[in-house]
Structures are given as structure tokens and as C-alpha cells.
N, C-alpha and C positions, 0 to 999 in steps of 0.2 A: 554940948553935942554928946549922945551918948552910942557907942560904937555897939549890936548884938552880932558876938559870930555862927556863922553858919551851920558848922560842925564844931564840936566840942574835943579837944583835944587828947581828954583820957576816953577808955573805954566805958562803956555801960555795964552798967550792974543786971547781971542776968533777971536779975527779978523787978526789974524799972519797968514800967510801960510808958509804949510812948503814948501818949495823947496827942486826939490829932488837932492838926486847926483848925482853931472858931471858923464853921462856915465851910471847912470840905465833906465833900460827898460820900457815904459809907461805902466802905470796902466789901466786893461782891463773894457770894457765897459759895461753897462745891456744890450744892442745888444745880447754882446758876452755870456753873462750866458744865457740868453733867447735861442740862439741859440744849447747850450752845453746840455740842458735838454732835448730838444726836439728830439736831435742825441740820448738820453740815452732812451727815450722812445719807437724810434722805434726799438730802436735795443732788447728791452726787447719784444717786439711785435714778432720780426722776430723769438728771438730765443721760442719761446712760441708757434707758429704757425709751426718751424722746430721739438717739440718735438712733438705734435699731429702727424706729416707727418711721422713722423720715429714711434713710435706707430701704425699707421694706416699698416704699413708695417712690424710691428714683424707679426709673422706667429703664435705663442703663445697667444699674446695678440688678434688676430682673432678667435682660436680656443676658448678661454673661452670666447668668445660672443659669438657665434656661442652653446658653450655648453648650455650657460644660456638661452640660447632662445629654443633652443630643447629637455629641461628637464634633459639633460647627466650631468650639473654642480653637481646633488646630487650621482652620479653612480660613483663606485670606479671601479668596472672592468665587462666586458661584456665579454659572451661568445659563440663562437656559436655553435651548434653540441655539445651537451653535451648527455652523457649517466651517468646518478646519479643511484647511490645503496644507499636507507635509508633500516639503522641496527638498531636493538636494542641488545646491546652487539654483541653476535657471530650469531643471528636471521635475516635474511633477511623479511625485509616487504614490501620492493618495490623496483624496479625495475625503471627509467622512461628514456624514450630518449623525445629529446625534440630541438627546432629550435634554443630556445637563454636564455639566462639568464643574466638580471643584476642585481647587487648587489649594494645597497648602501654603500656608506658611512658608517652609521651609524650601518650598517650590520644587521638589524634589519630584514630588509622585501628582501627578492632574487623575482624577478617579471620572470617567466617562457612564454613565447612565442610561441606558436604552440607545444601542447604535441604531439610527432606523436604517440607513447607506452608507454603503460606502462602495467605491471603486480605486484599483489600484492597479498600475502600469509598468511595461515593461523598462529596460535600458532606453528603447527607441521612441517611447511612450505611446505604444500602444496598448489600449484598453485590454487586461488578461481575464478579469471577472469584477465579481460582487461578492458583497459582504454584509450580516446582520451578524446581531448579537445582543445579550443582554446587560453586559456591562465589561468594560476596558480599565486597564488601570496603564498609566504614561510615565516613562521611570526617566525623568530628563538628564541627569548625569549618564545614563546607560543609553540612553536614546533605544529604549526599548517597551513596546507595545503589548502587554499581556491580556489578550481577547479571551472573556471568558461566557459565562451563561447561555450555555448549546449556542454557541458561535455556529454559522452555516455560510459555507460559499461555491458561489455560484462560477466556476470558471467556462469559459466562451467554449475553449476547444476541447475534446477529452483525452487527456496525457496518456493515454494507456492504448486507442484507439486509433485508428489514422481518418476519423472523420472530424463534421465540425459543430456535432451535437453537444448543447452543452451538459454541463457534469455538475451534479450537486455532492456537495463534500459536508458530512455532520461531522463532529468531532464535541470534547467536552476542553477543549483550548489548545488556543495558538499562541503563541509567541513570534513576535515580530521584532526582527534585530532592524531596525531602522539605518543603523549606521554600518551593516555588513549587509542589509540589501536582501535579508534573506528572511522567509518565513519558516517555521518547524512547528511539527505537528506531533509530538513525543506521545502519544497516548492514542489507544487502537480507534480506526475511525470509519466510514463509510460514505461510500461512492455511488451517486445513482444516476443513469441516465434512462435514456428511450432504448428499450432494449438489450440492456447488461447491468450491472450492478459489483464493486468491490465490496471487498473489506480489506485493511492492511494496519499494521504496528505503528509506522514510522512516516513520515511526508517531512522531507527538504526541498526548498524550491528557492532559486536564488532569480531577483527580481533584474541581476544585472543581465546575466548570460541566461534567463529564461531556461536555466538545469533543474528539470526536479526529479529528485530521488525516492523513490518508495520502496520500503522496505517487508520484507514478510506479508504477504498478502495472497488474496484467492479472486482472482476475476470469475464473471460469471457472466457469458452470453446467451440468448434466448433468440431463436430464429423460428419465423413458420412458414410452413409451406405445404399444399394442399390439404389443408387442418391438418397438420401433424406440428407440433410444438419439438424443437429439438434444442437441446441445451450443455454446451460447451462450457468447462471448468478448465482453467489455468491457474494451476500454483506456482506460485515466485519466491526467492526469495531476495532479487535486489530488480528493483523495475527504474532503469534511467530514459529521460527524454531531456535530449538539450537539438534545438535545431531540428532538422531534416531527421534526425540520428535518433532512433532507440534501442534501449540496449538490456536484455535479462541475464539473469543467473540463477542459476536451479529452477528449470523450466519444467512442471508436470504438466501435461494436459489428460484432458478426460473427457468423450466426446464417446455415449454411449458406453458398449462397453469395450471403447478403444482407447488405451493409455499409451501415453508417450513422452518420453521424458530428453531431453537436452539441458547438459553443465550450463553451456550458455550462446546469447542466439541475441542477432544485432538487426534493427530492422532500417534499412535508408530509405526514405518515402519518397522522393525526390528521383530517386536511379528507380521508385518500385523493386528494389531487389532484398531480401532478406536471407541471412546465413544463419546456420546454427554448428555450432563444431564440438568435441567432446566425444567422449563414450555416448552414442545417440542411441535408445533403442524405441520402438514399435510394439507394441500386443494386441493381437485381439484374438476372437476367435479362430481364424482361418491362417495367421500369421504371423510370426515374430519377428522381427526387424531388427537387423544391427548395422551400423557405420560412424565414420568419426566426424562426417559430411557430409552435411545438407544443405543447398542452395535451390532458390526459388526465384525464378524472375513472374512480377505479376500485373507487368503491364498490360491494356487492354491488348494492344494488337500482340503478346507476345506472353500466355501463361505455360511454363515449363519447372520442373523441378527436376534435380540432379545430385542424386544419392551418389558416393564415392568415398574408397579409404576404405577399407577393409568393411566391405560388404557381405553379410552372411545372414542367410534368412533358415524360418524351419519353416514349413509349408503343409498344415496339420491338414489330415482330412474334412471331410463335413460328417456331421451328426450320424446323418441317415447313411454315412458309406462302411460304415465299424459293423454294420448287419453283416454276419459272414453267409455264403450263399445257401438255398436252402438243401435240404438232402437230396442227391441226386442231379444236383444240378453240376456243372462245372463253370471255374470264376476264371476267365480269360487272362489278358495281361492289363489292360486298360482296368477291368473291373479290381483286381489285386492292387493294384498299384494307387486307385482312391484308396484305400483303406489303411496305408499307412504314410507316415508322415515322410516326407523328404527335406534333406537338410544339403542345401546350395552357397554358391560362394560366386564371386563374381569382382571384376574389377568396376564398375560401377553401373546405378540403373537411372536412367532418362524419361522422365516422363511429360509426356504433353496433354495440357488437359481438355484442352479445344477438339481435339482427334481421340482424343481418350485409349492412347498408343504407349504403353510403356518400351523401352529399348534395353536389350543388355548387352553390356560389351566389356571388354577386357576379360573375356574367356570365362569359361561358365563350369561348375564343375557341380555336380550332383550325387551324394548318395542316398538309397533308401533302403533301411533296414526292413528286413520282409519276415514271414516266422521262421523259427526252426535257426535265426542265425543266417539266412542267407542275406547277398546283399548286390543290389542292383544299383550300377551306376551307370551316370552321364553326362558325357559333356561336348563342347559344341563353341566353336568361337564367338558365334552370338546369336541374339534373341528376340523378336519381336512378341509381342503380347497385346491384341487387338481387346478390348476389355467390353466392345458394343458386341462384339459378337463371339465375345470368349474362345478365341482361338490363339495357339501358341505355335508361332512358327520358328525353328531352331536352323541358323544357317552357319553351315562352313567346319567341316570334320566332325560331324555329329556322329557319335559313338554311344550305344546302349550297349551293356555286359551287365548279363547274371548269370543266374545257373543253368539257362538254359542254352548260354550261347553270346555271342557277338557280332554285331549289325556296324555297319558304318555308313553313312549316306554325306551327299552334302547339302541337301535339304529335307528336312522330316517337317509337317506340318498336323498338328497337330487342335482336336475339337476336344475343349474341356467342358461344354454346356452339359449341364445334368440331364443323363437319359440319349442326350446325342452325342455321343463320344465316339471318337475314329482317327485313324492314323492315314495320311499320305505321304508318299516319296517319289514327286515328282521326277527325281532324277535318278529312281533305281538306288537299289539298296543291294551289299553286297557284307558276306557275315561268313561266322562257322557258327554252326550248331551241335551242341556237346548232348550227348546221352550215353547212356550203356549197354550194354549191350544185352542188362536182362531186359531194359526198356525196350529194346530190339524185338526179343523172345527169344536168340538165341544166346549158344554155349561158347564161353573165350576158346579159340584154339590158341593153341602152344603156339609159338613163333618156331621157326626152322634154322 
């Protein structure tokens, strides 16, 4: 038996070769590696460029490029034709239809698309108006409603008015505090109905107690009557309605060319009665007006107002009375006396509009600056003033003094119609009369 071992137990001679055995396969070349890497590269190529191909053709994998590119990647579900009911408990506060609604992901914000309706209701739930708009965005941690693209609403009754015409409101957005019940309107906006028209800065309106506030704003009314267009301006600058109750502050009005102005002025619709209090005043052509109080009852069977609190008017002439007479002529006392202004005082004035009777009372006091420094006064414990037929009746210690003298009566009645002017004293009139004695013609004698 002859044993060959495997390995030989000294080393090899660097310069040995081995030779192979009878019968094995030749050993491959660097050709051949070179060639084997290169088969391995394209084929990682091919298959790299077959997975893009087969991606470019999922229908999934196109839809979320297609999302990401047109905003939908962040939108968990869209809808279209929706009609939403927002409640608070078992309360309805609105109503809205609407084109489309998507909702995030995140659920944060719902984005509303073409409001076509909507209605919203009070505390009691009754119907207060309508609403369109171009698009809403719904902020659900804030529970709050941002109406935007020329939002428009329609409310039933007019806030500013005491009728029950409805009132259209533009604005360029509302915000709606959902969970405070209240809508605000922070940007300047306009008010239209049959027959007047606002504008104003500011609209708060709370859905619970039906308070809305308007801030800074100019009403505007248009009345006609026997084709004559007349049109009445009110400036404001705080306008509230809550209830029965409304109420202003910095009140102008402008009614021709009659202005008038009150701090602030409260209207109860309910009693029909409206006050205004403050430094109040009055202007126009014929008349200035001052008091701290003005009350008006304007029920049907009962329209009265009632001036009081330091009352003081000037009482200017008219145009055509400042003509001074012509040469030759002489100007009486009636005719003097248009021609310059008088300035009165009084403890308050009463007017009825059904009689068209003004009253004055709380003692009446009158001066009238005349030329040259003279000055004509009067006074009289009270006043009537028939206005159908312009007459001025003065009752009870009626007192006239100027330069010419002094009268006292206890009734003077008096015609202020242009052109028919004249004095009565029904009850005798008793006076002195002052002049001199060169008005006389004669010479002073010495006293003895």
C-alpha cells in the first residue's frame, strides 16, 4: 500500500510551478472577470430603469403627484353638496348649504367653497337673516367661521331703523366666533335698504342677546313727497340695538340746511319715546338752538317734544328783513325789530306736532341788540307760538324796555307773518315813555 500526502510539509521553491491535474479545467482569464462585471452592471442598470417604468405606470403612484402638485396631498376627504346644521346643544344657530368642503388631514381648518345659503338664529331661535359668500374657511379648535369673497347678508329687520324692511349688508369679511355666539365685521362696510342706505367701520352682533354694535358710520335717508326728494344724513359714532332699546353717541344730523348735533340719544320703540341729553345744539338759517334735553314721545295718539335744561336760542332775522328802509321812509318798532337778531333764554319749550303749538314756560327772557349799542329787552312768564298761523302770544308780566320807554301788559299777542305784522293787548298795556326834551322842541329849565 503506498500512502501520497496531501500537502507537503516543507515550503515551495518560489520558482516551482505547480502543474495542474490530469483532466482539470483551465483557469479563467482577466478578459474574462472584466467582462463578468460589466454583464453585472448593466443588468443592475436595466433593472433600475424597469423599476422607474413600472412606477411611472402604477396609477396610485401618479395620483399622489398629481395630489402634491394640486394641494389635495394635505385633504383627507372632499365633499360636494353639503347642507351643515351648526348647534349649540339642542339650539340651532345655522343653517348653511354650500358647493364643496375639504377637510384636512389635520382636521384643524374645513375650507367651504361657494356658500349658496345660509340662515342664522337668534338665543330664541328665531330666524335674524341670510347669508352668501364666496368662500368660508372653519377653524374647529377655535370654533370659529371666517366668511370671505364679498360675503353679503340679508338681515329681516333694519338695526338702525324701527321698521321691518329688510337690510342688505356688503362687507369684504366676517368672522364668526361660533363658540362666543357673536359675529364681527372689522372692516368698512355698507347697508342698503328701500329707502336709506349706511356705511360704517365696525359691526358687532351677538347671536345670544341679539346686541349689535356699529361703530363709526353715516346713515342716509331719502323721503318724497309732492315730487320733492328730501334727504336726511346722520353721523354716529357708536350706534347699539339690543331689545326694544337703541342707543347713539356723537349724533350729527343734517336735514337740508339744518344741522344738529347730540353727545348721545337713546331710542325705546316699545314706550315710543326717545331722549337725547348732552350739550345739544340746533342750526339753521332762522335759528340756533341750545339745551342739555330733549325728549320726544312719538306715539300715534300722542306726538310731543320737550326741550329743557338750559335752554337758549338766537332768533336771526330773514334775508329780505336786513333791507334797511328806504330814504324818507320811517321803520316802526315791528319793522326794527325783524332786522336784528334776538337772543332768548327760557326754562324749557313744549312742542306739539298734531296742533303745531310750541309752548314756553319757565320764564322767558329776551335781549335784542339794535344799532348804535341800544338794546331792547323782554320778558314774560310764558309763551305760546301758533306756527299754522304764525302768531306769538306772550302771557303773564310781559315787559318790553328800550330807548324809547317801558310797557308792561299781561297779555301781548303778537303776528309774525311776513308783510302782516301787528301787536294786541287785549288787556291794556301800561308803560313810561323816556325822551328829551330837545325831542320835546323845548329848553331844560333850571329846577328851583
Amino acid at each position: 500500500m503506498r500512502i501520497v500526502p496531501e500537502h507537503l510539509a516543507s515550503s515551495p521553491h518560489p520558482d516551482a510551478r505547480e502543474v495542474p491535474p490530469a483532466g482539470a479545467p483551465p483557469r479563467p482569464s482577466l478578459f474574462r472577470s472584466l467582462l463578468m462585471g460589466l454583464l453585472t452592471l448593466l443588468v443592475a442598470l436595466a433593472l433600475l430603469w424597469g423599476v422607474e417604468l413600472v412606477r411611472r405606470q402604477d396609477p396610485f403612484a401618479r395620483l399622489a403627484r398629481q395630489m402634491a402638485q394640486s394641494g389635495l396631498a394635505d385633504i383627507e376627504l372632499r365633499l360636494h353638496d353639503v347642507a351643515i346644521t351648526l348647534r349649540e346643544g339642542k339650539r340651532t344657530m345655522a343653517t348653511l348649504s354650500v358647493e364643496r368642503i375639504d377637510i384636512e388631514r389635520s382636521r384643524i381648518q374645513w375650507r367651504v367653497v361657494n356658500l349658496h345659503e345660509s340662515a342664522f338664529y337668534d338665543e330664541e331661535g328665531k330666524l335674524l337673516g341670510h347669508a352668501v359668500a364666496g368662500e368660508a374657511v372653519y377653524n374647529q379648535p377655535r370654533r370659529q367661521l371666517l366668511i370671505m369673497g364679498a360675503p353679503t347678508i340679508t338681515l329681516l329687520r333694519n338695526p338702525l331703523l324701527e321698521n321691518n324692511s329688510p337690510v342688505t349688508l356688503r362687507m369684504p369679511l366676517i368672522r364668526w366666533d361660533l363658540r362666543a355666539s357673536q359675529i364681527a365685521v372689522e372692516h368698512p362696510f355698507t347697508m342698503e335698504w328701500r329707502g336709506g342706505s349706511a356705511r360704517a367701520e365696525r359691526l358687532m352682533l351677538s347671536l345670544r342677546d341679539s346686541h349689535l354694535r356699529i361703530e363709526r358710520g353715516t346713515l342716509r335717508l331719502q323721503t318724497e313727497s309732492r315730487n320733492e326728494r328730501r334727504e336726511i344724513e346722520i353721523d354716529f359714532g357708536i350706534w347699539e340695538q339690543m331689545g326694544n332699546i337703541q342707543k347713539g353717541q356723537d349724533l350729527k344730523f343734517r336735514d337740508g340746511d339744518t344741522t344738529a348735533f347730540a353727545p348721545y340719544g337713546e331710542v325705546d320703540s316699545k314706550r315710543r319715546y326717545a331722549i337725547a341729553t348732552g350739550e345739544l345744539w340746533l342750526k339753521d338759517p332762522r335759528l340756533d338752538l341750545q339745551a342739555n334735553k330733549l325728549e320726544v314721545w312719538y306715539a300715534q295718539n300722542q306726538k310731543r317734544a320737550l326741550l329743557s335744561q338750559n335752554v337758549r336760542m338766537l332768533i336771526k332775522p330773514r334775508e329780505n328783513a336786513n333791507q334797511p328802509p328806504a330814504e324818507g321812509e320811517e321803520e316802526d318798532r315791528l319793522q326794527e325789530a325783524k332786522r336784528y337778531p334776538v337772543e332768548a333764554e327760557c326754562g324749557q319749550i313744549e312742542y306739539f306736532y298734531r296742533k303745531k303749538i310750541g309752548v314756553i314756560t319757565g320764564g322767558i327772557k329776551a335781549v335784542q341788540r339794535l344799532k348804535e349799542g341800544k338794546i331792547r329787552k323782554l320778558s314774560a312768564d310764558r309763551a305760546e307760538y301758533d306756527q299754522k298761523n304764525e302768531i306769538l302770544t306772550l302771557i303773564g308780566n310781559v315787559t318790553l324796555e328800550d330807548p324809547d320807554g317801558k310797557f308792561i301788559a299781561e297779555l301781548l299777542i303778537v303776528s309774525v307773518k311776513e308783510g302782516e305784522e301787528w301787536v294786541k293787548a287785549p288787556k291794556g298795556v301800561k308803560g313810561v315813555i323816556y325822551y328829551t326834551e330837545e325831542e320835546e322842541g323845548g329848553e331844560s329849565t333850571p329846577p328851583r
